[in-house]
C-alpha positions in Angstrom: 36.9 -28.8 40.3 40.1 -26.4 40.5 40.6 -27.7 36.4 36.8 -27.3 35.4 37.2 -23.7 37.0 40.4 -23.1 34.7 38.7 -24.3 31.1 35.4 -22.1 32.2 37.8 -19.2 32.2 39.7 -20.2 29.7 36.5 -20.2 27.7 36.0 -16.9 28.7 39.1 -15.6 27.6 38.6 -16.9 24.2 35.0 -15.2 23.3 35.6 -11.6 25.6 36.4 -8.8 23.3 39.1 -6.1 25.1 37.5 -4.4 27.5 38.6 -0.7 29.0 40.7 -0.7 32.7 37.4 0.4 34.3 35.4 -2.5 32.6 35.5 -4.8 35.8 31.8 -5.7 35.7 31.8 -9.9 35.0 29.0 -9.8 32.6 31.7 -7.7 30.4 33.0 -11.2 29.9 30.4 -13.0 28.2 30.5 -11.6 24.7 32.7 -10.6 22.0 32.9 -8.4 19.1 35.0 -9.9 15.9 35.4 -8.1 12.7 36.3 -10.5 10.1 36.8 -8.4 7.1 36.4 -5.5 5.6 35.9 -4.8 1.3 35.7 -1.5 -0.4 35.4 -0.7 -4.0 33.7 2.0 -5.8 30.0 3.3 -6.1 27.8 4.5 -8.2 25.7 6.3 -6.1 27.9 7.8 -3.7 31.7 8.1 -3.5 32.9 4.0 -2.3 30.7 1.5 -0.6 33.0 -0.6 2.3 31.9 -3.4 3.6 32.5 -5.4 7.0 32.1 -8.4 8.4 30.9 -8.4 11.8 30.8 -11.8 14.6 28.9 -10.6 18.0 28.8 -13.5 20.0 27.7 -14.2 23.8 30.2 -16.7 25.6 27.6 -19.5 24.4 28.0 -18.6 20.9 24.2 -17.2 20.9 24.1 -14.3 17.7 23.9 -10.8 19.9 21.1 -8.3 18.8 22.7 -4.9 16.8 19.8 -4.1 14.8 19.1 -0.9 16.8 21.7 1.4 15.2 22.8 3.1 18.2 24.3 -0.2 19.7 26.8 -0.1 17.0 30.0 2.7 16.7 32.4 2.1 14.2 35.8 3.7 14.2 38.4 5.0 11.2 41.6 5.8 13.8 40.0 7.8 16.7 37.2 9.3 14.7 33.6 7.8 14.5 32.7 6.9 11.3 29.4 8.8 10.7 28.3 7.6 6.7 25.2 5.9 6.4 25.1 2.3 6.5 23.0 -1.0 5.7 22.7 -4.4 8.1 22.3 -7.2 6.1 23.5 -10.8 7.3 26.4 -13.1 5.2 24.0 -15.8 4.2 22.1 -13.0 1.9 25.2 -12.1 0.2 26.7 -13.7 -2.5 30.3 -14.3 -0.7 31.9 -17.5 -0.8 33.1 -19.7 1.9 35.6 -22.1 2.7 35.6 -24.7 5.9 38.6 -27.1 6.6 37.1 -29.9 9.2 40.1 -31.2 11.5 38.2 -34.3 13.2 40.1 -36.7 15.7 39.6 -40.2 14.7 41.6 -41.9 16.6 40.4 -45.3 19.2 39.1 -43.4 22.0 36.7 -41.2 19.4 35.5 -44.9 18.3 31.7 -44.5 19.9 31.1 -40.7 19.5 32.4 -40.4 16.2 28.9 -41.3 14.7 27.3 -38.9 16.6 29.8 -36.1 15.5 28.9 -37.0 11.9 25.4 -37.3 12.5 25.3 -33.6 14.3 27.6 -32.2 11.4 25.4 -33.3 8.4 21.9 -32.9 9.9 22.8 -29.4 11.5 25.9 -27.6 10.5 26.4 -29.0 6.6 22.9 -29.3 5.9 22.3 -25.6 6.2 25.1 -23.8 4.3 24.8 -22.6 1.0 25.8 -25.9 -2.0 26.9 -23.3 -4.8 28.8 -20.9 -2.4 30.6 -23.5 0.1 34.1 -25.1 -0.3 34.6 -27.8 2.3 37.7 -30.3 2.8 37.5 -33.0 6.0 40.8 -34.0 7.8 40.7 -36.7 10.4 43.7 -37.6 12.4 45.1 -39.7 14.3 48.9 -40.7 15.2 49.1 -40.0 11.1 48.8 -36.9 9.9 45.3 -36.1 8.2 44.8 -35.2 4.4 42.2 -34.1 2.0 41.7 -31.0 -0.2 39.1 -28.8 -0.5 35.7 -29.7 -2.5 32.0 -29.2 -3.1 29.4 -29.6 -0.4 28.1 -32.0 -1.8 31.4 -34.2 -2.3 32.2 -33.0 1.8 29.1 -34.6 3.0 29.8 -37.6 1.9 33.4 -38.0 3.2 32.1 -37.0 6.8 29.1 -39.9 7.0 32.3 -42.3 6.1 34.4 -41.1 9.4 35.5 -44.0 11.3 38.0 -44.5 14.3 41.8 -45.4 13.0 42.4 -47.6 15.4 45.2 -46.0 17.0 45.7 -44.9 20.8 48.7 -42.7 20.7 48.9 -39.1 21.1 47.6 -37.4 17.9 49.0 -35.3 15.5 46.9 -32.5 15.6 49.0 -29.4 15.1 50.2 -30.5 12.1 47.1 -31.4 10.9 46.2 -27.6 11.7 48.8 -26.4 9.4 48.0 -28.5 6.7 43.9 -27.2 6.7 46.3 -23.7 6.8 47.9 -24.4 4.1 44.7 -25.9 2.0 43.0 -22.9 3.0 46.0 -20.3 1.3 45.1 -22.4 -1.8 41.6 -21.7 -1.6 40.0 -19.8 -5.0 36.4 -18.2 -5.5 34.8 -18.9 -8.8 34.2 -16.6 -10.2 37.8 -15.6 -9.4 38.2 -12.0 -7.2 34.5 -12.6 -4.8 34.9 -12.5 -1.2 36.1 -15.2 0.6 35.7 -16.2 4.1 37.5 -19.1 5.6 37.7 -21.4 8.7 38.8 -24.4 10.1 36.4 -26.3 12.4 38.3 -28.9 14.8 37.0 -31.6 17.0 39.2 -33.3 19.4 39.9 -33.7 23.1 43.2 -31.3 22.8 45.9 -33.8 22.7 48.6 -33.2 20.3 52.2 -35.1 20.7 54.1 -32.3 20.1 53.1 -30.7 23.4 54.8 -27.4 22.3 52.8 -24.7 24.0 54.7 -21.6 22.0 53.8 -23.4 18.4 50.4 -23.8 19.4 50.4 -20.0 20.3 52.5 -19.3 16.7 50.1 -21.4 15.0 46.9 -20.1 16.2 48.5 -16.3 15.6 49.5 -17.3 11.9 45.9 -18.6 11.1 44.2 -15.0 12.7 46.8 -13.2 10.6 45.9 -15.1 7.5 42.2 -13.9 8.4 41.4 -17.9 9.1 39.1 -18.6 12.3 39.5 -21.7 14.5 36.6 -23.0 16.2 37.2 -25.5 18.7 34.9 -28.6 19.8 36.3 -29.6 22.6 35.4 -33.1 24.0 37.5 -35.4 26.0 35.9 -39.3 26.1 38.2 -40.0 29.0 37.7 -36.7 30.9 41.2 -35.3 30.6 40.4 -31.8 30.4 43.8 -30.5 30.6 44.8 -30.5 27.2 41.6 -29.0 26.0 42.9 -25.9 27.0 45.5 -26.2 24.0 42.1 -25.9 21.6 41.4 -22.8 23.7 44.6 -21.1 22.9 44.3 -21.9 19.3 40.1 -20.2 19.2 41.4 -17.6 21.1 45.2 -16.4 19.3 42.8 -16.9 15.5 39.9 -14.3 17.1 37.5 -18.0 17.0 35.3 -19.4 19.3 35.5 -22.2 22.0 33.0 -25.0 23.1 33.7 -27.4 25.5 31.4 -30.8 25.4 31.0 -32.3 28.8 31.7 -35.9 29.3 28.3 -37.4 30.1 25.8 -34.9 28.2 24.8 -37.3 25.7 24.2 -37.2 22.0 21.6 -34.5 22.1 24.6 -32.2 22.8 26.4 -32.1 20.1 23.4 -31.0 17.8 23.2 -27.4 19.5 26.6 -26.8 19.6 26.6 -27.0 15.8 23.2 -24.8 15.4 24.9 -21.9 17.4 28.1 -22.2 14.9 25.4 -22.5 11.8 23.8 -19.3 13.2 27.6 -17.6 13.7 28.3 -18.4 10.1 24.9 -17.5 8.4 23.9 -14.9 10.5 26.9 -13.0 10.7 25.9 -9.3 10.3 27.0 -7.7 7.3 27.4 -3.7 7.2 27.5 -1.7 4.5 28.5 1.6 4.7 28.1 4.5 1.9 31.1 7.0 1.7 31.2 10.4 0.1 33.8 11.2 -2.8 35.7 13.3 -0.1 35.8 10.5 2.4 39.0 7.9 1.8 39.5 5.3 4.5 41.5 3.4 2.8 44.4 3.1 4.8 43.2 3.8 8.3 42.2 1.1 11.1 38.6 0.2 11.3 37.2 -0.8 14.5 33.6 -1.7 15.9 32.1 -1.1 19.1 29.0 -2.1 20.2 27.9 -0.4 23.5 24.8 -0.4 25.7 23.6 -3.5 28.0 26.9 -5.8 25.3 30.0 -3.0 25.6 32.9 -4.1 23.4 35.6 -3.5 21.4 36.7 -5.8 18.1 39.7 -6.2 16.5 41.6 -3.8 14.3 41.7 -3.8 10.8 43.4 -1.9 8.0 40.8 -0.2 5.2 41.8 -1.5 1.7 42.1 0.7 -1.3 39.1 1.3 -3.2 39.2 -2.0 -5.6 36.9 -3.8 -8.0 37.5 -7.9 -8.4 40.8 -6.5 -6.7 41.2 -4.1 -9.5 41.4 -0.4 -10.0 38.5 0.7 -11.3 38.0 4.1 -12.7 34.2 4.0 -12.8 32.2 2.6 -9.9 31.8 -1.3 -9.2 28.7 -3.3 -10.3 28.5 -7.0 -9.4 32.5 -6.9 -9.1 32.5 -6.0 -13.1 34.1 -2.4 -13.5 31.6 0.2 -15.0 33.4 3.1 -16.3 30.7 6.1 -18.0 31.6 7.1 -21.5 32.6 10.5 -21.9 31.0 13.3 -23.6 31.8 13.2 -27.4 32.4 16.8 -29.4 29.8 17.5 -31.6 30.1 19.5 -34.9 27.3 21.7 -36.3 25.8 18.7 -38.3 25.5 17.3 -34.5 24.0 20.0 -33.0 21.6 20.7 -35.6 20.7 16.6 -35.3 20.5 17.0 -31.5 18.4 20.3 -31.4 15.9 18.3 -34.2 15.9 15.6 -32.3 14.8 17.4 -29.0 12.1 18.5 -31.0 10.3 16.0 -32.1 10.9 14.2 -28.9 9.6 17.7 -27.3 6.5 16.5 -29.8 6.0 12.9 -28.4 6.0 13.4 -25.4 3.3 15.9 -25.4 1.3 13.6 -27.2 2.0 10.8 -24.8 1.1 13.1 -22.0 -2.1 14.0 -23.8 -2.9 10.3 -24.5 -1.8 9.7 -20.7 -4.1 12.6 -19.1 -6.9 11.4 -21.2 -6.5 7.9 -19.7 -6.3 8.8 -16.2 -9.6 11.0 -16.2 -11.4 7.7 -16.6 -9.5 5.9 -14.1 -10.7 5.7 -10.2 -7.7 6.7 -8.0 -7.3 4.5 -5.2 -6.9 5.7 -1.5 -3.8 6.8 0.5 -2.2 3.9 1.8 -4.2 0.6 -0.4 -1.9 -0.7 -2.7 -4.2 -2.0 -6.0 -5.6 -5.6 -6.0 -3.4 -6.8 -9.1 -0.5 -8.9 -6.2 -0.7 -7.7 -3.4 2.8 -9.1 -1.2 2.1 -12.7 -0.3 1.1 -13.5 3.4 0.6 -9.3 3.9 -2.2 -7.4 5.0 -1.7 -4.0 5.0 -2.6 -1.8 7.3 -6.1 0.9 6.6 -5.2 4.2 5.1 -4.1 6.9 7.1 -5.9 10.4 7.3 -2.7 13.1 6.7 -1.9 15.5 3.5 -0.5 14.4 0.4 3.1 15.4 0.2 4.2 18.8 -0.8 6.7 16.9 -3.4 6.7 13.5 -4.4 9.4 10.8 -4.3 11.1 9.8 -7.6 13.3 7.2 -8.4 16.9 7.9 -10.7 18.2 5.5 -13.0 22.2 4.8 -12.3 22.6 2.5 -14.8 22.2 2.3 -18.3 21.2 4.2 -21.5 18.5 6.2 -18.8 21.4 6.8 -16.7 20.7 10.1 -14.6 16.6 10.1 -15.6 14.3 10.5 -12.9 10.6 9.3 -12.0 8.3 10.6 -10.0 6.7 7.9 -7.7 3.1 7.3 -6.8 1.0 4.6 -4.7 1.2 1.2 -6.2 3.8 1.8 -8.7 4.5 -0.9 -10.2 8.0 -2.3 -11.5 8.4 -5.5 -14.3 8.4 -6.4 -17.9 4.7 -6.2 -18.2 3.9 -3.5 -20.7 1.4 -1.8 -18.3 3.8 -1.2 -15.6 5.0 2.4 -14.2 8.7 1.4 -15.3 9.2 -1.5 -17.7 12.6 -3.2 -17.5 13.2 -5.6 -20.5 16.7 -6.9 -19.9 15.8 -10.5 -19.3 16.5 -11.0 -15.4 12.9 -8.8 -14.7 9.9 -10.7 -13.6 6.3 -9.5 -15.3 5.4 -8.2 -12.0 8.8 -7.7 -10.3 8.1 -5.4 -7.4 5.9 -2.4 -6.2 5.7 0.6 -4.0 3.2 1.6 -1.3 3.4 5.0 -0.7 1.2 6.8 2.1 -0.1 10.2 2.1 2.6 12.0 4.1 4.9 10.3 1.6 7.0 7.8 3.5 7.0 4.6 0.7 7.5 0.7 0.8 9.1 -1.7 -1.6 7.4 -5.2 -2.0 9.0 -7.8 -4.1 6.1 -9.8 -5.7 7.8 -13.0 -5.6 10.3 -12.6 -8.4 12.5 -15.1 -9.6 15.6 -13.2 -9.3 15.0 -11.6 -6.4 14.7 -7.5 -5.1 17.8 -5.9 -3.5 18.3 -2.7 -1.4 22.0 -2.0 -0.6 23.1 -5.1 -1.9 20.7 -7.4 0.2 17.7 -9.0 -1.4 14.7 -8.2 0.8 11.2 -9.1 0.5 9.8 -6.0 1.8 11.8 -3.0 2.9 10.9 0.9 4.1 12.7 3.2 1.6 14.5 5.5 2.9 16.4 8.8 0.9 19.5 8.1 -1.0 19.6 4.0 -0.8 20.0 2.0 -4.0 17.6 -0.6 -5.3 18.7 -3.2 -8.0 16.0 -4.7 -9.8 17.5 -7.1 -12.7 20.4 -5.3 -14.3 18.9 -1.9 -13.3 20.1 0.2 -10.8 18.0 2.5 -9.1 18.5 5.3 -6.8 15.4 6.4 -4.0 15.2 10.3 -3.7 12.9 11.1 -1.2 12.4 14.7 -2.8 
């Protein structure tokens, strides 16, 4: 009893954040707050654009909920970080990721072994992401285990043919630690510069023939200063639950997370243990904050605390310099390419008297477009506030009847970022429509645009919503493809190659 009380806190100690002196309340203990990593780079829209990774467990590895914006407080030094931001999750991103599985396959795993690999394909494996997951499987035994990193595809394979080595000694599981360490320093993103998040997943009942307490601690501290996270499965077949606290100290010196398997649960066990991890991987929140040209964090020490009914404090970690694909970039950063506007060139009088012609008989066009244009909409029938038209409505939406209020005094517009339109604006109506279709409000031609990429609802106070209408390559707002989102003023929307900034007036 005295030992099952020790790994309990133990486990505690690994997943609690720091908490203040005056924190002495025990449900301060069953959560923490993990900041993985941060990115910054330039942007087009407002000064830089840092990102940050963000793991908010509880002590059963359950995902906490941050999505109300005041349960979150984010930190440059001692001053609160007040820029807007974006919550998105890592699954919707386009990061990669690279897992190192240390499995013990010695004689006593000989009967749960098949259930491990069972759990890990079906639950864990089967649910990450083929083109943006590296995996490498090490099992171990009184020999050290070896391997190297590979496609999903390749990993699944190797773990369905885990089987027992047939040896009883003590393991060799430290070393086996430092060698998914060192596979992980190797690890590249194609293409080459992308973010990267790594981890090394080990299953094993804690033994390790070494028995040197201070290299475990100098082991797990190396991996958290690499930015590596070790998440421990600990199960012991012959209930010795001592050296699972070994495991413990390793989750808890790399800022990863502990489970302890009880002997006599079953096989039904396993599975949820690897959904909560699938969930801490996928689901891991994402925020996105948007900087002003005066504001440089670069530098400083960023930390996150989330307060209310889950108080904590996370980790510290140093801003990076403004970078795109780990580059300087003089422009602003677009899909990790380097965008750099062209200057103004110096016109003689041959130009100006070009230009001033040109404005002209554009001046010229466009009043005969607006004339064709006014002539067309007299024989039109508006629709009401609030009813978007009947052409694709977003699937599996109803939406809502149309509210009685006044039109707004002045009407939303979207500004192209991007391209030759760069700096244009349009002013936005209900049901505006978005593709390559020639009758759309704004027709994008660059190849990546669906006929009927996306449209916005607008009501009669104003206040508009963006639906994608099932594109093939997808809708994004701050970086995060969404299927519907509420637009709010100053966030960016990319829609193929185009990038579009929402100006609420």
């Amino acid at each position: 009893m005295r030992l099952a009380w020790w790994l309990t806190a133990a486990a505690l100690l690994v997943l609690a954040p720091p908490v203040r002196a005056q924190d002495d309340e025990p449900s301060k203990l069953s959560f923490r707050v993990v900041v993985d990593g941060v990115d910054h780079e330039p942007a087009s829209i407002t000064g830089t654009r840092m990102t940050v990774l963000l793991s908010a467990l509880t002590l059963q590895g359950q995902r906490l909920d941050l999505t109300d914006p005041k349960s979150i407080k984010t930190y440059l030094g001692t001053s609160v970080l007040k820029a807007p931001y974006s919550l998105g999750t890592f699954g919707a991103t386009d990061n990669a990721l690279a897992i190192v599985i240390v499995v013990q396959a010695t004689l006593d795993y000989q009967e749960v072994l098949p259930v491990i690999t069972e759990a890990l394909g079906s639950t864990l494996l089967g649910a990450l992401d083929d083109k943006t997951t590296q995996l490498a499987v090490l099992p171990y035994g009184e020999a050290v285990g070896t391997g190297k990193l590979m496609t999903l595809k390749a990993g699944r394979a190797k773990v369905t043919q885990l089987a027992h080595d047939g040896t009883a000694g003590e393991p060799a599981l430290l070393e086996t630690v430092e060698r998914a360490l060192l596979i992980l320093k190797k690890a590249k993103t194609e293409p080459e510069g992308r973010g990267l998040r790594k981890m090394i997943l080990v299953i094993g009942d804690g033994r390790d023939r070494a028995g040197d307490r201070e290299r475990v601690t100098r082991l797990g501290e190396r991996a958290g200063k690499d930015g590596v996270r070790i998440h421990s499965f600990a199960f012991s077949p012959t209930d010795q639950r001592r050296p699972l606290l070994l495991l413990g100290e390793l989750s808890k010196r790399s800022l990863g997370t502990f489970r302890w398997l009880q002997r006599g649960q079953g096989a039904d066990s396993w599975g949820p243990k690897f959904a909560h991890l699938t969930d801490e991987i996928d689901k891991q929140y994402v925020l996105t904050y948007y900087l002003g040209p005066d504001e440089d964090p670069a530098g400083k020490k960023l930390t996150v605390v989330t307060i209310g009914r889950t108080e904590g404090t996370s980790n510290e970690v140093k801003v990076p310099s403004a970078l795109c694909n780990r580059e300087a970039c003089a422009g602003y950063c677009v899909s990790d390419r380097c965008v750099v506007p062209q200057a103004p060139e110096d016109r003689g009088v041959l130009g100006w008297v070009l230009l001033i012609g040109g404005i002209v008989v554009g001046a010229l066009v466009v009043l005969g477009v607006i004339g064709y244009v006014i002539t067309n909409r007299s024989q039109r029938i508006p629709l009401p506030p609030g009813v978007l038209p009947p052409s694709k409505p977003p699937a599996g939406k109803s939406l809502p009847p149309p509210p009685v209020v006044m039109a707004p005094a002045v009407a939303p517009h979207l500004m192209f970022v991007t391209g030759p339109r760069a700096g244009q604006r349009m002013p936005l109506r209900h049901g505006f429509m978005i593709g390559k279709a020639p009758n759309c409000d704004l027709v994008i031609e660059d190849g990546y645009t669906s006929t009927n990429h996306a449209q916005i609802g607008m009501d009669g106070a104003g206040n508009c919503k963006l639906f994608d209408q099932g594109s093939t390559n997808g809708t994004f707002i701050n970086g995060v493809r969404v299927t519907e989102a509420t637009l709010e003023h100053g966030i960016s929307i990319r829609i193929g190659s185009t990038e579009l900034r929402f100006l609420a007036q």
